[in-house]
Backbone bond lengths (Angstrom), bond angles and torsions (degrees), N, CA, C in turn:
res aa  C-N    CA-C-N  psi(-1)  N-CA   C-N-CA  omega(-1)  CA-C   N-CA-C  phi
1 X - - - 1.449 - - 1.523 107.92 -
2 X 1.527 122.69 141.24 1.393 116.57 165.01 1.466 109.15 -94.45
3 X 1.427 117.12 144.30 1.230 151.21 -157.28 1.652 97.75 -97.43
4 X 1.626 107.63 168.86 1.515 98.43 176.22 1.313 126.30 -87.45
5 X 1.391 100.79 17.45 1.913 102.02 167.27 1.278 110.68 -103.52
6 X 1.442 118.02 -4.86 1.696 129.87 174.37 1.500 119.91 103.46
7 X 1.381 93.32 -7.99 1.524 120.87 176.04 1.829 116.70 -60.48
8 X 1.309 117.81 123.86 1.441 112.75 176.71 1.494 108.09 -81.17
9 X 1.577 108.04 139.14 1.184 108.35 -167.98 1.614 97.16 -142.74
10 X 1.600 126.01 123.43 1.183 156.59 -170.95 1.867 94.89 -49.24
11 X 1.460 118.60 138.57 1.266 101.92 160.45 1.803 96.98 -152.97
12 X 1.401 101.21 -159.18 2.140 121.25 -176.21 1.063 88.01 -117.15
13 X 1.015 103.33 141.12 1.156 128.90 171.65 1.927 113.35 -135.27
14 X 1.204 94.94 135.86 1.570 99.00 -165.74 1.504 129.65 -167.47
15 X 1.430 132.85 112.51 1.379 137.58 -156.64 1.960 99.44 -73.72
16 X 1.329 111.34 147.80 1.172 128.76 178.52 1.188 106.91 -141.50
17 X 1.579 126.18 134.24 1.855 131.53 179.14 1.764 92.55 -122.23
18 X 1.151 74.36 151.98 1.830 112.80 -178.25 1.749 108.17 -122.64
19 X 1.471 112.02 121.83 1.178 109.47 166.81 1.713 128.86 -56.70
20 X 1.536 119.34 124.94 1.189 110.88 -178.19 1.538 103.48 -138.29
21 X 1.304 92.53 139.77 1.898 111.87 166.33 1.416 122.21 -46.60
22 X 1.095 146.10 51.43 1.272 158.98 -163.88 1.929 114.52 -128.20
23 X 1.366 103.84 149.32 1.550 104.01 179.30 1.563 109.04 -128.44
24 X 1.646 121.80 135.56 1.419 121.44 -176.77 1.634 100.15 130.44
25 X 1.207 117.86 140.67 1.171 115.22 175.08 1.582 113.76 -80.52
26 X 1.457 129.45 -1.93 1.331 117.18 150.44 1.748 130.89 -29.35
27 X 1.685 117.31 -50.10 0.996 141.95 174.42 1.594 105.00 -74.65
28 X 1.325 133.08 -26.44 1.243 131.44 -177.58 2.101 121.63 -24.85
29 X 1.047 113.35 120.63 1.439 106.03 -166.41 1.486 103.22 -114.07
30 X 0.890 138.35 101.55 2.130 138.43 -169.46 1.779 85.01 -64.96
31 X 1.053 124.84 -36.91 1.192 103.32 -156.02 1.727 114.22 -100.42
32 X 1.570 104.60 3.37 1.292 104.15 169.21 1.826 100.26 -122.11
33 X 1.201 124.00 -8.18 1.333 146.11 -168.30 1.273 116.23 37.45
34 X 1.714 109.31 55.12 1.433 140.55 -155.44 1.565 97.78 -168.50
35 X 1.475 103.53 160.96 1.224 122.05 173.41 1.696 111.15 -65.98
36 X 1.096 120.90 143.80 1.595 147.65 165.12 1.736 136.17 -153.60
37 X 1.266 94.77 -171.65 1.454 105.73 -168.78 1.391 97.43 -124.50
38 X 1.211 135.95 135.64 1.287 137.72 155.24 1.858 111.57 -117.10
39 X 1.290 84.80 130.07 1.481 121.58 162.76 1.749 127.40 -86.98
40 X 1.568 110.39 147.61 1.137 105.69 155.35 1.397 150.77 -103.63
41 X 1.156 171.86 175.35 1.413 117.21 172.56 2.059 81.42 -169.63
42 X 1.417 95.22 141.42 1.812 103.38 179.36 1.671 98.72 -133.84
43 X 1.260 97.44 148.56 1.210 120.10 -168.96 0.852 103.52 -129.64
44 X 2.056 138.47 145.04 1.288 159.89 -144.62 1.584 99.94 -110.16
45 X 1.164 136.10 111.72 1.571 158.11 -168.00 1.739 75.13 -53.59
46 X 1.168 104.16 -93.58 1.480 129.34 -160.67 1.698 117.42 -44.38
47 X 1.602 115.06 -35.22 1.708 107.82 178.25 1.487 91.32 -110.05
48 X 1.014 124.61 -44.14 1.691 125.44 -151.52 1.417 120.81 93.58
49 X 1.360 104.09 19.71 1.522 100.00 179.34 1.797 117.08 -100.74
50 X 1.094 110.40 149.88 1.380 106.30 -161.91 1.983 96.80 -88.44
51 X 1.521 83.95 123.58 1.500 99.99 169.32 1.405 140.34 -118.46
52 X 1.067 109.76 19.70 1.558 143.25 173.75 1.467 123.66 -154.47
53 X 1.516 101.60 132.19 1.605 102.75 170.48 1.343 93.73 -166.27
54 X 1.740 112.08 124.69 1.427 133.70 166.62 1.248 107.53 -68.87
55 X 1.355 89.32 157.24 1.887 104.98 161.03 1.197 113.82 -59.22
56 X 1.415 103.52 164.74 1.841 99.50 175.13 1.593 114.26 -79.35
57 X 1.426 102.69 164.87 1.369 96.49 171.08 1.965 112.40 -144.70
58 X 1.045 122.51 115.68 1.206 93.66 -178.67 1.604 138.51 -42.33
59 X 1.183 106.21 160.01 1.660 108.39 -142.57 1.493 99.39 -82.19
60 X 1.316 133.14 -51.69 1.393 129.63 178.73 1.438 126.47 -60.49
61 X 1.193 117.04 -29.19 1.596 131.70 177.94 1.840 110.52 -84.68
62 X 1.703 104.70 -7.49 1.481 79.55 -168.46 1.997 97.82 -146.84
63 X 0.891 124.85 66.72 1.272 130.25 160.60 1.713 122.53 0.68
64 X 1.406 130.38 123.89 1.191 94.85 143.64 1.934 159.43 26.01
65 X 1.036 79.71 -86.46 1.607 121.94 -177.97 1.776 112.13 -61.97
66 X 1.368 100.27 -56.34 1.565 114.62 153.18 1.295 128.98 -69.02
67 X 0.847 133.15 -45.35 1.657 146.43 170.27 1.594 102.10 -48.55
68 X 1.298 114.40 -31.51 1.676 123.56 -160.84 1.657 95.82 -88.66
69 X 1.479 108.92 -34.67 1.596 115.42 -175.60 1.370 134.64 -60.59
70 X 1.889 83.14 -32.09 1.700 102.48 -169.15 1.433 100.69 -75.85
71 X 1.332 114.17 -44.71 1.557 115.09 -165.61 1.507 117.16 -117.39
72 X 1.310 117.74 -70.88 1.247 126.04 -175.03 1.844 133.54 -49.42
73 X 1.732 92.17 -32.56 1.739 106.50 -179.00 1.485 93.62 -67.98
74 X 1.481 120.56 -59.24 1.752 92.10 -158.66 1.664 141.35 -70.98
75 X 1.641 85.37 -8.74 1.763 111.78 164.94 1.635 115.77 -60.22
76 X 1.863 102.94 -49.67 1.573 105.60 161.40 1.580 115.56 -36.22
77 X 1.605 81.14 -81.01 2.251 92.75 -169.68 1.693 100.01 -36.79
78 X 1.155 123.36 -37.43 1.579 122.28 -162.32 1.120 110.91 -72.33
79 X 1.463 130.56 -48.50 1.346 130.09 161.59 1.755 133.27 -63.74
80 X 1.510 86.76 -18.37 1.543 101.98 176.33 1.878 121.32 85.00
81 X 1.300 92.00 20.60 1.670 119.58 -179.14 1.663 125.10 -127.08
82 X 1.586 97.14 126.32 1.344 96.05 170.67 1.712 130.54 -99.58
83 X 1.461 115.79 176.54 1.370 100.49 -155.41 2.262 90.48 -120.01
84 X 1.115 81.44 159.86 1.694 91.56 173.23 1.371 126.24 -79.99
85 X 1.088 123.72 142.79 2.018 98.84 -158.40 1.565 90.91 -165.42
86 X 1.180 94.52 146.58 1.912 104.79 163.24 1.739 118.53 -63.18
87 X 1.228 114.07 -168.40 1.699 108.64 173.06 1.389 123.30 -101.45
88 X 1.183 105.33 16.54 1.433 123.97 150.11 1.552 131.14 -69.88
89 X 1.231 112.11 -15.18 1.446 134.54 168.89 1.508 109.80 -113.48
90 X 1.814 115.79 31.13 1.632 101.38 165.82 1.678 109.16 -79.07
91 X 1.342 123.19 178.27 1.148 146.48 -122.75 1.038 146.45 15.83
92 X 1.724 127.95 33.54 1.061 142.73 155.10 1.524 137.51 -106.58
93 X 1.533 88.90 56.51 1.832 90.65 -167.25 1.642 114.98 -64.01
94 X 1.476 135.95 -7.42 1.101 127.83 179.76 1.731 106.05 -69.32
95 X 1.398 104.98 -30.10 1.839 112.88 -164.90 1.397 123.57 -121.30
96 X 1.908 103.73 1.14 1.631 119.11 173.17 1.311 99.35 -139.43
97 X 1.227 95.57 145.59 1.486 123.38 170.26 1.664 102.83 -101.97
98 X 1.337 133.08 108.98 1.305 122.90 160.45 1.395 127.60 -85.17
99 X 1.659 128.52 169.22 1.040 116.47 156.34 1.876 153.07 35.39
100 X 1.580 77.43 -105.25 1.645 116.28 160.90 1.230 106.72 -60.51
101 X 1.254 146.93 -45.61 1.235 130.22 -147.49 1.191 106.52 -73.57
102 X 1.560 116.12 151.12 1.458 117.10 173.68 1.709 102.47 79.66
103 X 1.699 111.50 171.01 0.878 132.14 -172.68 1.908 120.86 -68.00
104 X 1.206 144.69 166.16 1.023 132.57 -122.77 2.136 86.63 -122.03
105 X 1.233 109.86 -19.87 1.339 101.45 174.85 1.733 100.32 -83.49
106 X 1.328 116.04 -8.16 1.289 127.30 173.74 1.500 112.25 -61.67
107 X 1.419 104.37 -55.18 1.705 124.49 177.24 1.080 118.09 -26.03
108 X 1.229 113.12 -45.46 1.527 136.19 -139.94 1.899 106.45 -110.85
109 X 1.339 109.81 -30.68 1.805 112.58 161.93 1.782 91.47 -83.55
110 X 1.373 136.45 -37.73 1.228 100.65 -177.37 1.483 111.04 -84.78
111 X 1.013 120.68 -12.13 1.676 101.47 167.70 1.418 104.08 -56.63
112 X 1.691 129.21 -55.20 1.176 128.31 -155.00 2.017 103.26 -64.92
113 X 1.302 92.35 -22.77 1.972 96.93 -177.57 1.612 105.65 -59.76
114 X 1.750 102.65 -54.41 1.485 112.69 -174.86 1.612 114.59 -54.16
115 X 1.657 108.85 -29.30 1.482 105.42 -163.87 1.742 102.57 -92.52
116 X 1.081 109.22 11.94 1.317 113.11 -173.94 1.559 97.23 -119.36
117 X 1.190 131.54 -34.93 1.529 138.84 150.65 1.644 99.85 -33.83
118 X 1.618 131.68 -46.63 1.359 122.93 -132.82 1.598 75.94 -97.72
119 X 1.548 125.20 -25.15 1.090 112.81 -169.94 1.687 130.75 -84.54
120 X 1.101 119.94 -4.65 1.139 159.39 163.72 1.615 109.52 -67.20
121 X 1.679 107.06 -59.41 1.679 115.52 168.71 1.774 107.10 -66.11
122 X 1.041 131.91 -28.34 1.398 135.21 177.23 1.881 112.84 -57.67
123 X 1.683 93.62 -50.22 1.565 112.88 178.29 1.560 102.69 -57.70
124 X 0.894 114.98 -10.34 1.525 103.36 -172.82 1.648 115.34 -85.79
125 X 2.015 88.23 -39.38 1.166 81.88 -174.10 1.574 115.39 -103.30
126 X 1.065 102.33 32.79 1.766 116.86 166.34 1.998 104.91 -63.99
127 X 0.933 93.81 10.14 2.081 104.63 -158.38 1.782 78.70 -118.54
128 X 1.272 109.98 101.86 1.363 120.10 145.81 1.369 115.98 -18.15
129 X 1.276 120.48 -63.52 1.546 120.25 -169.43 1.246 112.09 -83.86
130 X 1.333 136.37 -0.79 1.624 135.24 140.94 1.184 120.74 -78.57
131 X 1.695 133.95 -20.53 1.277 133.70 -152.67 1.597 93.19 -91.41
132 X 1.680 105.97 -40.68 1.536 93.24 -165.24 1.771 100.25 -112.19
133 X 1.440 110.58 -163.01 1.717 102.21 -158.79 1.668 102.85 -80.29
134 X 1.068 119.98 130.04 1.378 131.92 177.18 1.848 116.35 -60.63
135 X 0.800 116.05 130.10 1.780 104.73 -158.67 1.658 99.95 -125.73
136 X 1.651 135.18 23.95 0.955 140.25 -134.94 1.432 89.42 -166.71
137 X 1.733 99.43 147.00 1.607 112.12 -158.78 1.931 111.48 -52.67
138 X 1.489 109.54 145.88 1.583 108.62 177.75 1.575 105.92 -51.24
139 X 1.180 117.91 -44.95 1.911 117.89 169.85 1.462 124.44 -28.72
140 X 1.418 95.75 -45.22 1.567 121.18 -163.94 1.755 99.33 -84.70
141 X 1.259 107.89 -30.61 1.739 101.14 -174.28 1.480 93.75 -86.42
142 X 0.975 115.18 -8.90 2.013 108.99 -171.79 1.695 89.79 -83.27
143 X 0.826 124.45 -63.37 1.278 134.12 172.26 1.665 124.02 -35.74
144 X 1.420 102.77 -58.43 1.647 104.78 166.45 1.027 114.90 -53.07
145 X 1.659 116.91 -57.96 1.358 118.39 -163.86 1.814 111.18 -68.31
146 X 1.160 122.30 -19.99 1.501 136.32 176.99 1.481 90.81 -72.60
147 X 1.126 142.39 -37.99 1.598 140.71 -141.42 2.089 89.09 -95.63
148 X 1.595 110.82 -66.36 1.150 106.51 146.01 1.052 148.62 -8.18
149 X 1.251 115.37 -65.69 1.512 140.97 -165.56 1.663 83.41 -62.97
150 X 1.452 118.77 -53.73 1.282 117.57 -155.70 1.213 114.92 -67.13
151 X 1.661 113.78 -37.92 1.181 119.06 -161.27 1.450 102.62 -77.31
152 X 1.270 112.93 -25.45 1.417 98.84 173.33 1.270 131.72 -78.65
153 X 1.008 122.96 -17.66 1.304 142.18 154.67 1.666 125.45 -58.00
154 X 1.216 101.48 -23.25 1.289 115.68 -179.25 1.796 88.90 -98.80
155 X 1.145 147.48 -37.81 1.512 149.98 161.31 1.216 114.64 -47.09
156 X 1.759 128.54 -33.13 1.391 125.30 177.70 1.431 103.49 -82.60
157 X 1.368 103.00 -36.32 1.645 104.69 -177.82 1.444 127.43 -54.79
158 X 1.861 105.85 -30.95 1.479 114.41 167.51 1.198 108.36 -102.18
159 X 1.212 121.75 71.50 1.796 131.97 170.77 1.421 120.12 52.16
160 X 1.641 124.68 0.17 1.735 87.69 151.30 1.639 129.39 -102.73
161 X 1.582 107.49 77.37 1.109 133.30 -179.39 1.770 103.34 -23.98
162 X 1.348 116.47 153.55 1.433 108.88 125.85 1.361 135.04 -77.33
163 X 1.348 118.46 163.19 1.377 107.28 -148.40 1.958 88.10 -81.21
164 X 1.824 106.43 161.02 1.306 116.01 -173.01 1.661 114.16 -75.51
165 X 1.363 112.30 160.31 1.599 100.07 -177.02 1.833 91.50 -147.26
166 X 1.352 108.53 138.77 1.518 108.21 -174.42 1.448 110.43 -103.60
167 X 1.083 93.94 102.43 1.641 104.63 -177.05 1.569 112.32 -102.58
């Protein structure tokens, strides 16, 4: 992603679902084994501030992996940077870095990147109306969760950082 000095700056990138009131296995969520919304959301290596977040998409129809296709990959290729990601985003080695890649003391700061990614997805759902199932139009959760997204961002900005990671 470029930053506001124009500068490309390395970030995580990582899908998060929200329970939602919906029927059809389009919405299908494995990880709530209920209907949801999945989001995308990238975070800045270097401040911790969140600098990406997709629209929603329902959770069974749209992977990871896809979610990353619609929006986020061609901003990568364009800047000429790839992003850090779980293995939910394999087959895109030109625009993800997974896991494995790289050397093995490597492994071990990106675990610490991802777990600081998860903490960021936690902040979200500190918001009552993300934590439990959303019962209110899919429009309206794109919207909350954007409204969110901000405020938390506007929360790291007045010092309660996520914690730093030296990459």
């Amino acid at each position: 992603m470029i930053n506001d000095t124009g500068r490309v700056q390395k970030i995580t990138v990582d899908g998060t679902d929200f329970r939602f009131a919906a029927n059809g296995t389009q919405w299908y969520s494995h990880k709530f084994r209920s209907s949801a919304v999945r989001y995308e959301v990238g975070i800045a290596i270097q401040t911790g501030y969140i600098v990406w977040i997709s629209d929603g998409h329902p959770a069974g129809r749209y992977p990871d992996i896809s979610i990353f296709c619609l929006g986020l990959k061609q901003k990568l290729l364009n800047a000429g940077e790839r992003a850090e990601a779980d293995k939910g985003y394999r087959g895109e080695p030109l625009t993800i870095e997974l896991p494995n890649d790289g050397l093995a003391e490597e492994y071990v700061k990106k675990k610490i990147l991802r777990q600081r990614h998860e903490t960021c997805n936690r902040r979200f759902k500190n918001w009552a109306c993300l934590d439990s199932r959303f019962r209110h139009g899919f429009e309206y959760h794109n919207q909350v969760f954007k409204a969110i997204a901000v405020l938390t961002q506007l929360d790291i900005e007045m010092g309660n950082e996520l914690f730093q990671v030296e990459f």
